[in-house]
Gaussian input, Z-matrix of N, CA and C with variables (Angstrom, degrees):
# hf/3-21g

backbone

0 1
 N
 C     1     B1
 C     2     B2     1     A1
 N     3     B3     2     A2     1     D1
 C     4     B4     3     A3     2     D2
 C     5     B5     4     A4     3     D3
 N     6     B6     5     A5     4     D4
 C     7     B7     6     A6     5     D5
 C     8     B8     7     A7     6     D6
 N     9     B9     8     A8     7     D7
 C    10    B10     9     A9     8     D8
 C    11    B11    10    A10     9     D9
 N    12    B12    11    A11    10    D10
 C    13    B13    12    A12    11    D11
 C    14    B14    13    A13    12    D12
 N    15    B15    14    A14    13    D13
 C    16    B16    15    A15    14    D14
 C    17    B17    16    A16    15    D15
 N    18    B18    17    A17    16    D16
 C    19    B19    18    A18    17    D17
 C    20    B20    19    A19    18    D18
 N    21    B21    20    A20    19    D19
 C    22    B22    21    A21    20    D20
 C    23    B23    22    A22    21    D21
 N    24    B24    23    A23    22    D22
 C    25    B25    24    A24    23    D23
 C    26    B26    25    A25    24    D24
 N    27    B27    26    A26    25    D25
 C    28    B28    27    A27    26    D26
 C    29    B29    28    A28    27    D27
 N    30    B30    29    A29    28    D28
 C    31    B31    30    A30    29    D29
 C    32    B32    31    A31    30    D30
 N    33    B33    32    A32    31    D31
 C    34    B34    33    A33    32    D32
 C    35    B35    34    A34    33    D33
 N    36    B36    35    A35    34    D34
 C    37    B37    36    A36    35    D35
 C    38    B38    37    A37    36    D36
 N    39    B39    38    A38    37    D37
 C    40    B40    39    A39    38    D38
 C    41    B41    40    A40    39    D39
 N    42    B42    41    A41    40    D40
 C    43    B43    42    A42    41    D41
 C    44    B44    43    A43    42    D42
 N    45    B45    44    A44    43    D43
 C    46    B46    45    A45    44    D44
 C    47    B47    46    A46    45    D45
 N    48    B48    47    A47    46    D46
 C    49    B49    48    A48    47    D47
 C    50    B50    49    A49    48    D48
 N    51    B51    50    A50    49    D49
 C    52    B52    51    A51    50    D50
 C    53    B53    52    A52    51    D51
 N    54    B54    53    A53    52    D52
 C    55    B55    54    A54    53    D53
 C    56    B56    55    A55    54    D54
 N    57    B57    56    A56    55    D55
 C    58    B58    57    A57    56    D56
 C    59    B59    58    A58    57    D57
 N    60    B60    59    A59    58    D58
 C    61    B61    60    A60    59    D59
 C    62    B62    61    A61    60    D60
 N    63    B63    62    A62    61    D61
 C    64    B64    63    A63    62    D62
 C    65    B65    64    A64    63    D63
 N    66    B66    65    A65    64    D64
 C    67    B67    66    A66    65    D65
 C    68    B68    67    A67    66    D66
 N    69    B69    68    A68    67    D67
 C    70    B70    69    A69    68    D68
 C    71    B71    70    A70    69    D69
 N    72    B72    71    A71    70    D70
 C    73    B73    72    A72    71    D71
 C    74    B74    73    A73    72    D72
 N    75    B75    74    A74    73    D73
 C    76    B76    75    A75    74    D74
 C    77    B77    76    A76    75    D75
 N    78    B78    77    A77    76    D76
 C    79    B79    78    A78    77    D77
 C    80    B80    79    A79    78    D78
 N    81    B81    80    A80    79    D79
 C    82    B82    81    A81    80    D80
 C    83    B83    82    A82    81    D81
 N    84    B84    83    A83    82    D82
 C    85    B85    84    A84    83    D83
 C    86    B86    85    A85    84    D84
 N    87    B87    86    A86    85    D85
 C    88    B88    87    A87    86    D86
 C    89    B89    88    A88    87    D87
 N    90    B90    89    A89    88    D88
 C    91    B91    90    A90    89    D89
 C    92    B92    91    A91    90    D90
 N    93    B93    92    A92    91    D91
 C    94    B94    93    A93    92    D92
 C    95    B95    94    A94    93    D93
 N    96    B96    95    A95    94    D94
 C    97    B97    96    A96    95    D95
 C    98    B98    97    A97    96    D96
 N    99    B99    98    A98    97    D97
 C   100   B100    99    A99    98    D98
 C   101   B101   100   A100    99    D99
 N   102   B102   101   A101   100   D100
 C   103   B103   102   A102   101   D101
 C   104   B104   103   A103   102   D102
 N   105   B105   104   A104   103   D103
 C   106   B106   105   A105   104   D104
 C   107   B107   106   A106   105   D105
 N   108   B108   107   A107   106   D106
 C   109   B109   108   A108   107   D107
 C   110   B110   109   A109   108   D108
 N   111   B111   110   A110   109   D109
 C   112   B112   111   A111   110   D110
 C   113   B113   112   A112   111   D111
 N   114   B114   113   A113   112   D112
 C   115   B115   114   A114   113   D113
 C   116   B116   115   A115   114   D114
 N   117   B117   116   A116   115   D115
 C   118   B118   117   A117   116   D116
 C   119   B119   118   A118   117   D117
 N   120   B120   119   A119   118   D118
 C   121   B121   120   A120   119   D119
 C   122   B122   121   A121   120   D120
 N   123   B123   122   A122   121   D121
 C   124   B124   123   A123   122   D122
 C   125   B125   124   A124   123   D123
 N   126   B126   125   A125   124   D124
 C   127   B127   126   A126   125   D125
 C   128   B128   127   A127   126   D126
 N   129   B129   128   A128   127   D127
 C   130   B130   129   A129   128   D128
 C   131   B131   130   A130   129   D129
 N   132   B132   131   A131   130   D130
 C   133   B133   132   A132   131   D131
 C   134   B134   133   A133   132   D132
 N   135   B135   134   A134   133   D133
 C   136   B136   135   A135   134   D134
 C   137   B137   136   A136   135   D135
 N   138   B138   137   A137   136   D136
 C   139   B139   138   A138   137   D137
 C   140   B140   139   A139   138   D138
 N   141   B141   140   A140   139   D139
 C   142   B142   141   A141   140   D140
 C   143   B143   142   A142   141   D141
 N   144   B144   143   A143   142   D142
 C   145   B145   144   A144   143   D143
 C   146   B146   145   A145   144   D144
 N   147   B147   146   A146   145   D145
 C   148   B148   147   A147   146   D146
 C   149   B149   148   A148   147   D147
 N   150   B150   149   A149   148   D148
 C   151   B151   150   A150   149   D149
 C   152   B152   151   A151   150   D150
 N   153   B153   152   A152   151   D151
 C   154   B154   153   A153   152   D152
 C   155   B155   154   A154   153   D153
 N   156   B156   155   A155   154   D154
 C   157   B157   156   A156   155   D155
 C   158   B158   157   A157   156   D156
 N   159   B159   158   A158   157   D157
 C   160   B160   159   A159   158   D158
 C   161   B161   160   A160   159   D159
 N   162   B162   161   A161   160   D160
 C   163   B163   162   A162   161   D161
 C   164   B164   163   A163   162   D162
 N   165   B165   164   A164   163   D163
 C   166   B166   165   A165   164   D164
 C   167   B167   166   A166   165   D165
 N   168   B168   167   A167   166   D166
 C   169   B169   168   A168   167   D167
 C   170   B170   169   A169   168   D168
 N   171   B171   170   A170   169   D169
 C   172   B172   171   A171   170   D170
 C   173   B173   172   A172   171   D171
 N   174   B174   173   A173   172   D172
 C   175   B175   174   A174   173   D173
 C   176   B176   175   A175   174   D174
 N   177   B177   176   A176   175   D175
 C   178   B178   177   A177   176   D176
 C   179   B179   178   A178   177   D177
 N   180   B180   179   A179   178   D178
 C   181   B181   180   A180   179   D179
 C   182   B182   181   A181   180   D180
 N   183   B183   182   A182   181   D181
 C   184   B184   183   A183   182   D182
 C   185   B185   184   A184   183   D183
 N   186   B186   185   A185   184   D184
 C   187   B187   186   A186   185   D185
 C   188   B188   187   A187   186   D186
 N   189   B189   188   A188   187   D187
 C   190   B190   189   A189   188   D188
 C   191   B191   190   A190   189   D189
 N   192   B192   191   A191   190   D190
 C   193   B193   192   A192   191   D191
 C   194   B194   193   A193   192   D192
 N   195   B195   194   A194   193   D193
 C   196   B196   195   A195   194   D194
 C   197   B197   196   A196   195   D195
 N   198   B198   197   A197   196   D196
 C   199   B199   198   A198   197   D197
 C   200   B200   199   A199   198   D198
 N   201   B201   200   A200   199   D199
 C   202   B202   201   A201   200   D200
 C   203   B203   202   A202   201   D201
 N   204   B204   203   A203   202   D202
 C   205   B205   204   A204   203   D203
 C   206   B206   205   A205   204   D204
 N   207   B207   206   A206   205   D205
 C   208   B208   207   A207   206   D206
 C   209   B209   208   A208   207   D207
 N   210   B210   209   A209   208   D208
 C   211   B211   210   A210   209   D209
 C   212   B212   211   A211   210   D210
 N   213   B213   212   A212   211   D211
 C   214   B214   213   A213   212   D212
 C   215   B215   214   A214   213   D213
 N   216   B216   215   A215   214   D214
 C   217   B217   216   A216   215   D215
 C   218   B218   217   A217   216   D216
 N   219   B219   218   A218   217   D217
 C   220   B220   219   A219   218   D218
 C   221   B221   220   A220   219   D219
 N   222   B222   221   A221   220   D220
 C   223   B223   222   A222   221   D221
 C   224   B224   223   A223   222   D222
 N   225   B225   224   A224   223   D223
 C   226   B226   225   A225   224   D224
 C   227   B227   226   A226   225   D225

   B1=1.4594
   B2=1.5246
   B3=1.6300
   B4=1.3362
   B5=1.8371
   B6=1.4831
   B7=1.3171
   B8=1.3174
   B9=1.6843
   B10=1.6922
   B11=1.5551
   B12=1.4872
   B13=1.3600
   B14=1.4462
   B15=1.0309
   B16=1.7116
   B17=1.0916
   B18=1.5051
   B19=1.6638
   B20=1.3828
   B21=1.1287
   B22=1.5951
   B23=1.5980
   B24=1.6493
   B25=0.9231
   B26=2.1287
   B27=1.9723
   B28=1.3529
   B29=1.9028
   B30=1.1142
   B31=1.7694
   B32=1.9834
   B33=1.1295
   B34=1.4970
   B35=1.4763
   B36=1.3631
   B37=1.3913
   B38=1.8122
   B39=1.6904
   B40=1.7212
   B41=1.8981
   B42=1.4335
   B43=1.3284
   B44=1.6667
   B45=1.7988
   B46=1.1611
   B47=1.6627
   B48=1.0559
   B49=1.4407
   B50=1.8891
   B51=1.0637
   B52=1.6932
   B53=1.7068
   B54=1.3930
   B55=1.8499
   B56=1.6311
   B57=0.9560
   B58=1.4715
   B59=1.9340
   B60=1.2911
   B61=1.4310
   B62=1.9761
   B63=1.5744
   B64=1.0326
   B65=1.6319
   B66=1.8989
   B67=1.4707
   B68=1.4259
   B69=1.4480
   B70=1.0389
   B71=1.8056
   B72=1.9719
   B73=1.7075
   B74=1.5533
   B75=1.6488
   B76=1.4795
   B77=1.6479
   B78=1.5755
   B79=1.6187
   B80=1.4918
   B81=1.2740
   B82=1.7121
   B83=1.5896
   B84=1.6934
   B85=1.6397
   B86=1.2875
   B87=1.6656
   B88=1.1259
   B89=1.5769
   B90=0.9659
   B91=1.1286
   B92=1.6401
   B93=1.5769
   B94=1.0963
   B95=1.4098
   B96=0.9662
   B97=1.3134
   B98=2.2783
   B99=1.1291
   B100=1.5835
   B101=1.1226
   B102=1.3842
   B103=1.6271
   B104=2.0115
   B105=1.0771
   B106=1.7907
   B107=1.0392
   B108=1.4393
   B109=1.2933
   B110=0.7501
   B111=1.3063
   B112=1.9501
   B113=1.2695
   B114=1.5348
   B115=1.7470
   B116=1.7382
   B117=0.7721
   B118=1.7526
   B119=1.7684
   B120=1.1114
   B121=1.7103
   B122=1.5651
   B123=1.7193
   B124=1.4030
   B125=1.5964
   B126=1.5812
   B127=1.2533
   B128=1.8674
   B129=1.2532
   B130=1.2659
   B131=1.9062
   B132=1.4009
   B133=1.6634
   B134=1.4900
   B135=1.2665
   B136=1.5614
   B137=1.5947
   B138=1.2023
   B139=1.1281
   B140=2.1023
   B141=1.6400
   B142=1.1970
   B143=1.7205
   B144=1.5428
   B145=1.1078
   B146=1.6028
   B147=1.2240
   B148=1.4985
   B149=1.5157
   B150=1.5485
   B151=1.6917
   B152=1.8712
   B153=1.4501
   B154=1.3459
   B155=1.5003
   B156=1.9563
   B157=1.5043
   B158=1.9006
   B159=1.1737
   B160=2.0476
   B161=1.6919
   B162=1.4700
   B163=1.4762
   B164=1.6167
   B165=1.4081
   B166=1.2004
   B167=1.7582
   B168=1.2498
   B169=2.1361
   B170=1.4737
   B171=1.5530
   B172=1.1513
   B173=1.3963
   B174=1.3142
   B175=1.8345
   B176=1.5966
   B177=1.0415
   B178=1.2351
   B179=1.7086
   B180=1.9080
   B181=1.3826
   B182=1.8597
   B183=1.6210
   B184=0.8959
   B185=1.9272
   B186=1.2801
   B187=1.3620
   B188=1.6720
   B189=1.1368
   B190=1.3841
   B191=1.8008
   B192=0.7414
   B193=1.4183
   B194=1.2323
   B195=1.2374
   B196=1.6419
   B197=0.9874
   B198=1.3874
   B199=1.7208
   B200=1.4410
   B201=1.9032
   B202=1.3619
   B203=2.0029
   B204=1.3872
   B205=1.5859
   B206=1.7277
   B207=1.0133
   B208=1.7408
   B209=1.6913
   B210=1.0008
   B211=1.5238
   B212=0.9575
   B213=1.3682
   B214=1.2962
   B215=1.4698
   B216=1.3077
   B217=1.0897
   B218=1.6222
   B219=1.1972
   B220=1.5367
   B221=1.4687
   B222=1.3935
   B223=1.4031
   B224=1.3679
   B225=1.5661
   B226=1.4954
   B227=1.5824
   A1=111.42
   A2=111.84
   A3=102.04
   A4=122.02
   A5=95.59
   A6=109.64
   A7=104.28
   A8=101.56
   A9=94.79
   A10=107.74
   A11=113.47
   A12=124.84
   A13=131.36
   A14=116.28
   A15=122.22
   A16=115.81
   A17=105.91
   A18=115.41
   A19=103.47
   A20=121.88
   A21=117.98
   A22=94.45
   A23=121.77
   A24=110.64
   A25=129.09
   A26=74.81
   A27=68.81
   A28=110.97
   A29=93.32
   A30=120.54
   A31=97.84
   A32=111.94
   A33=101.91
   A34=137.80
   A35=92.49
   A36=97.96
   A37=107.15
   A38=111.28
   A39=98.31
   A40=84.32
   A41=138.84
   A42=106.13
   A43=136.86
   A44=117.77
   A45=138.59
   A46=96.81
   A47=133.24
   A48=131.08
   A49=104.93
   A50=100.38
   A51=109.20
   A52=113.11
   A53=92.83
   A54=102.71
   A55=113.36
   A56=124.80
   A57=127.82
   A58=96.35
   A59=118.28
   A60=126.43
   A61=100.95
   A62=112.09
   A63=115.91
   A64=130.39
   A65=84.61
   A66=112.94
   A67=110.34
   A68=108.77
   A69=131.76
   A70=128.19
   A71=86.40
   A72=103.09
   A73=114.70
   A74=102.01
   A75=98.48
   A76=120.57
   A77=88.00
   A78=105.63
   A79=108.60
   A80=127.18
   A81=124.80
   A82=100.36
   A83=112.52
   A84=101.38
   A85=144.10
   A86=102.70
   A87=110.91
   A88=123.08
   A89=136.10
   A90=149.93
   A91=116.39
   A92=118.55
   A93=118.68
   A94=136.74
   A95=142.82
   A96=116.62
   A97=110.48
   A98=120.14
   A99=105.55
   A100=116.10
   A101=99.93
   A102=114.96
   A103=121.53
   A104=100.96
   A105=115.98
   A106=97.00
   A107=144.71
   A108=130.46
   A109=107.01
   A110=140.58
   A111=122.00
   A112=101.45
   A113=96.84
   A114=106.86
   A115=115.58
   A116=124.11
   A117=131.56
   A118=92.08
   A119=100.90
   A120=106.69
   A121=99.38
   A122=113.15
   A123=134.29
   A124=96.93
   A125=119.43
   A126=101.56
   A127=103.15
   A128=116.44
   A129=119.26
   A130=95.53
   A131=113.11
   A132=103.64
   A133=117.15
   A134=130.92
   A135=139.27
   A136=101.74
   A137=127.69
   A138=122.69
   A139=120.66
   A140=97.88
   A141=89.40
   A142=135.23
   A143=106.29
   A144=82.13
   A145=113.10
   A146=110.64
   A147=121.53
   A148=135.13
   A149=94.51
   A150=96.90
   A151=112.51
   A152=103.28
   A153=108.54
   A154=107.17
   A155=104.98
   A156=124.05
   A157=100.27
   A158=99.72
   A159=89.80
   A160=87.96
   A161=138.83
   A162=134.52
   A163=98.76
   A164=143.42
   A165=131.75
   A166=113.41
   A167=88.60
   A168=104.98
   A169=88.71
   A170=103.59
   A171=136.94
   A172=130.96
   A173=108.08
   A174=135.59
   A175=118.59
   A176=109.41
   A177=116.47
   A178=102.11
   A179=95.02
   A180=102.63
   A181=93.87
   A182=120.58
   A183=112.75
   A184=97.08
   A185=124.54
   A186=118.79
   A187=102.89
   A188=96.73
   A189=115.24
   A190=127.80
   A191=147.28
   A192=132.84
   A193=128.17
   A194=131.06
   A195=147.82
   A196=148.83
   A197=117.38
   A198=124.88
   A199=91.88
   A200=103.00
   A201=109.46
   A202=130.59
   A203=90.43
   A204=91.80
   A205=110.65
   A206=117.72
   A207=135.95
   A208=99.25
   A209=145.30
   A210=141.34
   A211=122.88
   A212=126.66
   A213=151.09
   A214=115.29
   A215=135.74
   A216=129.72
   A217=126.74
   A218=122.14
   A219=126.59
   A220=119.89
   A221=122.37
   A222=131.10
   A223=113.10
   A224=123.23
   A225=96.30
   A226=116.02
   D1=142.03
   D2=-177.73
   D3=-102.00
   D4=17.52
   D5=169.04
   D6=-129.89
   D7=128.58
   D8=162.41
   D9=-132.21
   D10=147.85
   D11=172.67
   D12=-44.25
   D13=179.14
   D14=168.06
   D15=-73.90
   D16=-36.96
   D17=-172.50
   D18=-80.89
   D19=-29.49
   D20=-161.24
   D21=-80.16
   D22=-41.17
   D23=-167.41
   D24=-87.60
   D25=-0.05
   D26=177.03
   D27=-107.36
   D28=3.99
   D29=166.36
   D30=-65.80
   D31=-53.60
   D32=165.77
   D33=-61.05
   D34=-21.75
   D35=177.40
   D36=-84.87
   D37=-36.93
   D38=-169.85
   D39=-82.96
   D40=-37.10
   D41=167.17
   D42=-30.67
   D43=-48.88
   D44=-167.90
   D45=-85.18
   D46=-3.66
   D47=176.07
   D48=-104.35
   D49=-27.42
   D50=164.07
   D51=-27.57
   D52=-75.64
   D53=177.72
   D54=-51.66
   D55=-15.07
   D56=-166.47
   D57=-108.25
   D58=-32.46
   D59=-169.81
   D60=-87.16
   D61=-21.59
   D62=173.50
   D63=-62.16
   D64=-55.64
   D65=162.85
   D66=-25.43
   D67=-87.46
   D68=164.15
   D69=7.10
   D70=-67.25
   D71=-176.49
   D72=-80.11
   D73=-25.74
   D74=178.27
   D75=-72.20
   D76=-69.81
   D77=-169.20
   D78=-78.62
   D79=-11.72
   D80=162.23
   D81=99.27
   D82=147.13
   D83=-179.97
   D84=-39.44
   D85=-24.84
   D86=176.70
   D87=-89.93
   D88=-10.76
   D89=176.54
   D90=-109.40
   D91=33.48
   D92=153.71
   D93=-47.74
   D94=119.72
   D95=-161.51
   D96=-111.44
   D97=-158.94
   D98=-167.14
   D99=-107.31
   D100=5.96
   D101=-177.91
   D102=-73.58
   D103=9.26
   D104=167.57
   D105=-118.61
   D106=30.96
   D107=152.29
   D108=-75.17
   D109=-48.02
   D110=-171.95
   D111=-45.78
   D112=-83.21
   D113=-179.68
   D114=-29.80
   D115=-19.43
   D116=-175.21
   D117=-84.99
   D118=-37.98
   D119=-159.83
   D120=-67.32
   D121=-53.67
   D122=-152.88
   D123=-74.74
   D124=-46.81
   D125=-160.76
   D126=-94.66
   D127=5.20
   D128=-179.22
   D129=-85.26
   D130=-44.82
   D131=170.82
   D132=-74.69
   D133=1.13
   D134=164.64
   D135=-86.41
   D136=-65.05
   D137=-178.80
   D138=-53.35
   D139=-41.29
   D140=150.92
   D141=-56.02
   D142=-33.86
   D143=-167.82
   D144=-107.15
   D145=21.35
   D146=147.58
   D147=-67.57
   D148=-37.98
   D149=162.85
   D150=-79.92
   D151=-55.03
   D152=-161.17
   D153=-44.96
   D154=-67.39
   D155=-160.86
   D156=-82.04
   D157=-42.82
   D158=-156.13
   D159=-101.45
   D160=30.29
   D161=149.13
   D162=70.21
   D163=-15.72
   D164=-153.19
   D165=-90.04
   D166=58.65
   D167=174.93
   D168=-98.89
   D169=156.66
   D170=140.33
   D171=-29.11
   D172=-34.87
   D173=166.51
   D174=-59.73
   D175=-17.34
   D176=-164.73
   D177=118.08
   D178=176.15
   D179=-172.00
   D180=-97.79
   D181=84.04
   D182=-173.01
   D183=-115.05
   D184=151.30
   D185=179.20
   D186=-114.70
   D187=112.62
   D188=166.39
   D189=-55.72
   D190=67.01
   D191=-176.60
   D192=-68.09
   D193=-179.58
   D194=142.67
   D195=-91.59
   D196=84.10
   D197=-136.04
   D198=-75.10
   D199=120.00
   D200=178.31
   D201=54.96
   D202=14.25
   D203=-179.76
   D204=71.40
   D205=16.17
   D206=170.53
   D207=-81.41
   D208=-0.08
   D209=-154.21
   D210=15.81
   D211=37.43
   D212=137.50
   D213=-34.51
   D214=104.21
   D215=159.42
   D216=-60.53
   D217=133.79
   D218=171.56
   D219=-138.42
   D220=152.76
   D221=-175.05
   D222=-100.95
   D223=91.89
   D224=176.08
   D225=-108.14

């Protein structure tokens, strides 16, 4: 599908936090290990780009951009 929801997409994100919440229950806090870094990586640029690009914050439906690829934040 070439539309996906809020829910669906934020259903990917508590999926992709799974492997990291596993870690966690098995091997104990301290023994996390680095293997949810991808997944840490992937859903931290999804979650960005739910607020930044598709407006869907809490703030309103405002879309954030990147003025000119400078990573400049802007409000439009």
């Amino acid at each position: 599908p070439t539309l996906i929801s809020r829910q669906q997409l934020f259903a990917r994100i508590v999926g992709g936090l799974g492997g990291r919440a596993a870690e966690e229950i098995i091997f104990g806090d301290s023994e996390v290990t680095t293997g949810a870094a991808g997944d840490l990586q992937q859903i931290t640029g999804l979650a960005k780009q739910m607020v930044v690009t598709f407006g869907m914050s809490d703030i309103g439906p405002w879309s954030l951009m990147d003025a000119a690829q400078s990573g400049d934040v802007i409000m439009r």
